[in-house]
C-alpha positions as a Python dict, from the first residue, in 0.01 Angstrom:
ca = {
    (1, 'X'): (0, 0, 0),
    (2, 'X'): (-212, -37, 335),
    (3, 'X'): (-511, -99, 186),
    (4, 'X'): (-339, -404, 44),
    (5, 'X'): (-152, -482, 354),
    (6, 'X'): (-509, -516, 524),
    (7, 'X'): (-646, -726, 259),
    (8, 'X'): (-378, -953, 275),
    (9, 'X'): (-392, -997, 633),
    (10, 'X'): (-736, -1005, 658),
    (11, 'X'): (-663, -1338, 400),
    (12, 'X'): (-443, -1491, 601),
    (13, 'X'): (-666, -1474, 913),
    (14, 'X'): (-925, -1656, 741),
    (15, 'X'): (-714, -1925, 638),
    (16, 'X'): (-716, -2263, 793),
    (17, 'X'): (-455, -2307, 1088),
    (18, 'X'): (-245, -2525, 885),
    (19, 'X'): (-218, -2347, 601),
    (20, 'X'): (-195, -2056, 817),
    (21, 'X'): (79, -2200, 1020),
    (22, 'X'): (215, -2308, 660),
    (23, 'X'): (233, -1963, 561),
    (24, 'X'): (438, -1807, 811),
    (25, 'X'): (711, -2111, 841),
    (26, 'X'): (795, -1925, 489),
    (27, 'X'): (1098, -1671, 478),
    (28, 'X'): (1074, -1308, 531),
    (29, 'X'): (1314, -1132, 390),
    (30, 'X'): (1207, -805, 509),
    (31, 'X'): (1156, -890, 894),
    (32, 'X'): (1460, -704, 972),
    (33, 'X'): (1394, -405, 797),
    (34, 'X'): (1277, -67, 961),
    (35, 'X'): (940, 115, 974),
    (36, 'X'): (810, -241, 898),
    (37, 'X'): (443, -90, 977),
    (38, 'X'): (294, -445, 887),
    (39, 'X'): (497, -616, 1172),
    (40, 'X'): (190, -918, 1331),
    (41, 'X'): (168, -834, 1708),
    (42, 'X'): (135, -1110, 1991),
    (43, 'X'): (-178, -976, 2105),
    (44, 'X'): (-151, -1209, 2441),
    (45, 'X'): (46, -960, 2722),
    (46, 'X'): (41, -1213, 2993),
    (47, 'X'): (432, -1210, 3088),
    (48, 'X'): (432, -1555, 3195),
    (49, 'X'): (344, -1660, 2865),
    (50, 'X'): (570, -1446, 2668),
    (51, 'X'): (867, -1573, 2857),
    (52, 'X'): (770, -1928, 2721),
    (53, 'X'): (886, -1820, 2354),
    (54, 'X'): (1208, -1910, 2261),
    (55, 'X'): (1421, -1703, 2021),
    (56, 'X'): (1262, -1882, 1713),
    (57, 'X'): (923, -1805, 1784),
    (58, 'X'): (1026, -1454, 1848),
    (59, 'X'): (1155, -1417, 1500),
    (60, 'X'): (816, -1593, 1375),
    (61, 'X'): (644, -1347, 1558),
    (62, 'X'): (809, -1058, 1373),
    (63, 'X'): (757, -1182, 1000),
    (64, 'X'): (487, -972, 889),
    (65, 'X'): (181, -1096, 589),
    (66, 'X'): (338, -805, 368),
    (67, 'X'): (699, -939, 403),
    (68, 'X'): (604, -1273, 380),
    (69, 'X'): (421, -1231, 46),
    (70, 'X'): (694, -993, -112),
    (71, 'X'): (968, -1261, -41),
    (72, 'X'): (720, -1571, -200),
    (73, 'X'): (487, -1475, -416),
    (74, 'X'): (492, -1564, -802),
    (75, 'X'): (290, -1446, -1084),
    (76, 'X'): (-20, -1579, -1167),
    (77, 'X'): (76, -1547, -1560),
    (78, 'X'): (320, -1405, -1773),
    (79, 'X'): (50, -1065, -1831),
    (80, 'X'): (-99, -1057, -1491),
    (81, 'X'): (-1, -821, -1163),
    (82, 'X'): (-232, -1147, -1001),
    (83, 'X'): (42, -1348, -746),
    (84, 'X'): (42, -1609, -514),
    (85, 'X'): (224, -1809, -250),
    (86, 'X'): (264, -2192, -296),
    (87, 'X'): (406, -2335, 35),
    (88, 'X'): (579, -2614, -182),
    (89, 'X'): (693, -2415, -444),
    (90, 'X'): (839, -2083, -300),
    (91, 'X'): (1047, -2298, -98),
    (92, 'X'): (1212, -2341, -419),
    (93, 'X'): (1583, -2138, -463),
    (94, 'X'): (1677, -1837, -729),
    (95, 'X'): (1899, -1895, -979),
    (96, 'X'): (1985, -1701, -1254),
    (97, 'X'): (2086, -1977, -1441),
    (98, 'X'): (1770, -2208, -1334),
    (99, 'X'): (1730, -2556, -1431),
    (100, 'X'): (1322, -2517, -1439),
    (101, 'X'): (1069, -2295, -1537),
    (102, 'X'): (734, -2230, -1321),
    (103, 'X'): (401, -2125, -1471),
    (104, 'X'): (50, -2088, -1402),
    (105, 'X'): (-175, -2359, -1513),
    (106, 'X'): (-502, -2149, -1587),
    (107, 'X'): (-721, -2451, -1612),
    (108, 'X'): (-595, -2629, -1303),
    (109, 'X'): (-548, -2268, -1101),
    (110, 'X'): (-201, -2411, -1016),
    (111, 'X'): (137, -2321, -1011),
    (112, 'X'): (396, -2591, -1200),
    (113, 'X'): (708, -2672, -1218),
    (114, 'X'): (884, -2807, -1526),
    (115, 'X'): (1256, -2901, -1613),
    (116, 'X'): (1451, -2738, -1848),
    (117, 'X'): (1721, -2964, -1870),
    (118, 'X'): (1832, -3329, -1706),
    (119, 'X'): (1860, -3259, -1322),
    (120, 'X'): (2155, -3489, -1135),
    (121, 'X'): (2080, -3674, -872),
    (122, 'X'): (2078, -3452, -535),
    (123, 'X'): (2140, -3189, -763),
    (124, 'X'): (1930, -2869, -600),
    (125, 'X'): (1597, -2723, -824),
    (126, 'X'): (1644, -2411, -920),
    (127, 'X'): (1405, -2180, -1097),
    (128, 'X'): (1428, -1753, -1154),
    (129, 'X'): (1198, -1563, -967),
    (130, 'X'): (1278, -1248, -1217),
    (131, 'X'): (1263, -1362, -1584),
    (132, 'X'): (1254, -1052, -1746),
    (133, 'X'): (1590, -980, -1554),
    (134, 'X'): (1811, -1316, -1714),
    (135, 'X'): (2007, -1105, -1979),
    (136, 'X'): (2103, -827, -1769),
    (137, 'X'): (2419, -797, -1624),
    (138, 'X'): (2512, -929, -1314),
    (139, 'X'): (2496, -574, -1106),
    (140, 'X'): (2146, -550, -1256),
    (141, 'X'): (2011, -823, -1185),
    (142, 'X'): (2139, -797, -832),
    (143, 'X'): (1964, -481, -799),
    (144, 'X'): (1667, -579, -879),
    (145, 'X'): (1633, -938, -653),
    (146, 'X'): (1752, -694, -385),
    (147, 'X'): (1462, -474, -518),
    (148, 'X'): (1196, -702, -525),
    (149, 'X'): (1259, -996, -270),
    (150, 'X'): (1576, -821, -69),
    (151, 'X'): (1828, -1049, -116),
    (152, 'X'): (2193, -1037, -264),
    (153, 'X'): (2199, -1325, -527),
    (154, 'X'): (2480, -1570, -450),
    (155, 'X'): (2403, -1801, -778),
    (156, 'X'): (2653, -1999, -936),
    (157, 'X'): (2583, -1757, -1269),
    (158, 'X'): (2657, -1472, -998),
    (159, 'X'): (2960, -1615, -804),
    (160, 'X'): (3122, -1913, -896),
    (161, 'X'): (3082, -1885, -1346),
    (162, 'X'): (3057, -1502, -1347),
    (163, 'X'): (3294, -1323, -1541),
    (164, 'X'): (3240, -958, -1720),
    (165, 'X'): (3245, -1169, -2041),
    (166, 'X'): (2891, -1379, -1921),
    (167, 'X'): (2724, -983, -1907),
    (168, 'X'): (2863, -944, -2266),
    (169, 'X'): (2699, -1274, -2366),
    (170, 'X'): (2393, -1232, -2188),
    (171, 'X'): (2354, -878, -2364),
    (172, 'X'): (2415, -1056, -2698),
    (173, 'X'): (2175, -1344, -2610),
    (174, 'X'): (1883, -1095, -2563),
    (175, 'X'): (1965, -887, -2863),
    (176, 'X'): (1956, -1181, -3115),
    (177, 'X'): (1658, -1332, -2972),
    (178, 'X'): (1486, -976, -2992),
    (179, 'X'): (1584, -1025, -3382),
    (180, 'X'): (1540, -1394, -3396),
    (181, 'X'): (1159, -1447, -3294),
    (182, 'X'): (1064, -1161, -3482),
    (183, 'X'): (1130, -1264, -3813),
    (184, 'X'): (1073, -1523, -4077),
    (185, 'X'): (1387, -1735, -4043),
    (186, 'X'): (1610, -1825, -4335),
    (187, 'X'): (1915, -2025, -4450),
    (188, 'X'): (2103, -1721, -4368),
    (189, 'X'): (2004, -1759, -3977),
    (190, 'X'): (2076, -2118, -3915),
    (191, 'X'): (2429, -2023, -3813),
    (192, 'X'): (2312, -1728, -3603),
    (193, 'X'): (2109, -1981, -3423),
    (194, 'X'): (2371, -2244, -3360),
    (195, 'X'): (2613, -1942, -3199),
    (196, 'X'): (2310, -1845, -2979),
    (197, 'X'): (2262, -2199, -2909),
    (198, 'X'): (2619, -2240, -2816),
    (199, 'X'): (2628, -1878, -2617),
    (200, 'X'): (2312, -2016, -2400),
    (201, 'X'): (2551, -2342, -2327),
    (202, 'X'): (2807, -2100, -2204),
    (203, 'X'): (2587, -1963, -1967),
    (204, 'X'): (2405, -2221, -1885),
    (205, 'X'): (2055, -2087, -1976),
    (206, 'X'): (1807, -2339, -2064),
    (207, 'X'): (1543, -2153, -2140),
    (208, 'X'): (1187, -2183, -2343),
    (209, 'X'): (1330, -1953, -2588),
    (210, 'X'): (1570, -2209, -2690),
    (211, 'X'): (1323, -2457, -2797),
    (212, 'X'): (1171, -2168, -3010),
    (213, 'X'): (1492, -2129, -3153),
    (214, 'X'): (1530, -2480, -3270),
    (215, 'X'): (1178, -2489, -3380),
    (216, 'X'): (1251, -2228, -3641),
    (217, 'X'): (1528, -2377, -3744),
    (218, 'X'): (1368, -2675, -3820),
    (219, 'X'): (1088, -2527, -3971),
    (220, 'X'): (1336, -2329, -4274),
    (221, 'X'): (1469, -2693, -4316),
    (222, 'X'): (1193, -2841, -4393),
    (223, 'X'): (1051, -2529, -4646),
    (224, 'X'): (1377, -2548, -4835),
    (225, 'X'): (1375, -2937, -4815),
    (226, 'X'): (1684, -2984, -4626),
    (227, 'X'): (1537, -3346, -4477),
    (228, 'X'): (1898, -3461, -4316),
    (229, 'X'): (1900, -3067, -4159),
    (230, 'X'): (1569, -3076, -4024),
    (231, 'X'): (1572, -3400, -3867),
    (232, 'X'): (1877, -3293, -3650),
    (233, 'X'): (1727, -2981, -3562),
    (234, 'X'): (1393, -3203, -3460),
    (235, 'X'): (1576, -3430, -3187),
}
């Protein structure tokens, strides 16, 4: 809303002129949208002056505090509506099969980054700026990047892997872990867990929820004394 708009540039004006200058080097993916009311103005109408700009400062000059921030900003928490912008980390790429996981450090006050899985060489970071949108099918999730940060996702889960039987898998995924962490695991679930196990290697989700997973698993070994079991679900 405006009242946020003018908070939130009244924030950036009283930042320091490099991390000011920081902040608007970031992408705005809603520069080229209409009725952008929250467009920042060159205030400076000497002509002279504004013939000096090339193209790319131009463009710089259109990215608005509001777009900036909708395109960047991360959540401060899991339960929060509290974001922020991290000039290092929003720089980061979507995927919606990520190979790390940010979070907010609440007794540092900063943002990390953490790998879910052994990252190649030159291989590119990846993390997913909608969590709560990895099991929904790929329209969906679409959608709702286009939604939130206005951008069609190009992924390799989207493009390149995607087939109508990874939105079948991902809808299984989420219904088994809905039934998984929510109850006291038994004997009777180990193989339940190595299929999702083996589903989330399909799609290439390493996610926290997979260490949860194996936890259990380990955890009914080792009440039912199954020592070999549990060691192999400890590594």
């Amino acid at each position: 809303n405006q009242n946020f708009s003018d908070q939130l540039e009244d924030t950036v004006a009283n930042l320091s002129e490099e991390d000011r200058s920081s902040f608007f080097q970031l992408d705005d993916n809603f520069v080229h949208l209409p009725n952008n009311d929250n467009t920042i103005n060159n205030d400076d109408d000497d002509d002279d002056n504004n013939n000096d700009n090339n193209n790319d400062d131009d463009v710089l000059l259109q990215r608005s505090c509001f777009g900036i921030f909708h395109t960047n900003a991360l959540p401060l928490g899991p339960d929060t509506s509290l974001a922020g912008v991290f000039p290092l980390i929003t720089r980061i790429n979507h995927s919606c099969s990520p190979n790390a996981h940010h979070s907010w450090n609440e007794n540092t006050k900063k943002e990390q980054i953490h790998t879910t899985r052994d990252i190649n060489q030159g291989e590119e970071v990846t993390i997913c700026y909608r969590p709560e949108t990895r099991f929904m099918p790929r329209d969906y999730r679409r959608v709702a990047l286009a939604q939130s940060a206005n951008f069609m996702c190009l992924c390799v889960a989207c493009t390149t892997y995607y087939s109508e039987a990874s939105d079948t898998r991902r809808d299984y995924i989420a219904e088994q872990l809905g039934y998984l962490m929510h109850k006291v695991i038994s004997l009777h679930d180990i193989p339940r867990i190595q299929h999702l196990l083996s589903l989330l290697d399909q799609e290439y989700l390493y996610i926290l929820e997979r260490g949860a997973m194996c936890s259990r698993a380990f955890l009914a070994c080792v009440y039912y004394a199954m020592e070999d079991e549990a060691k192999e679900w400890a590594r």
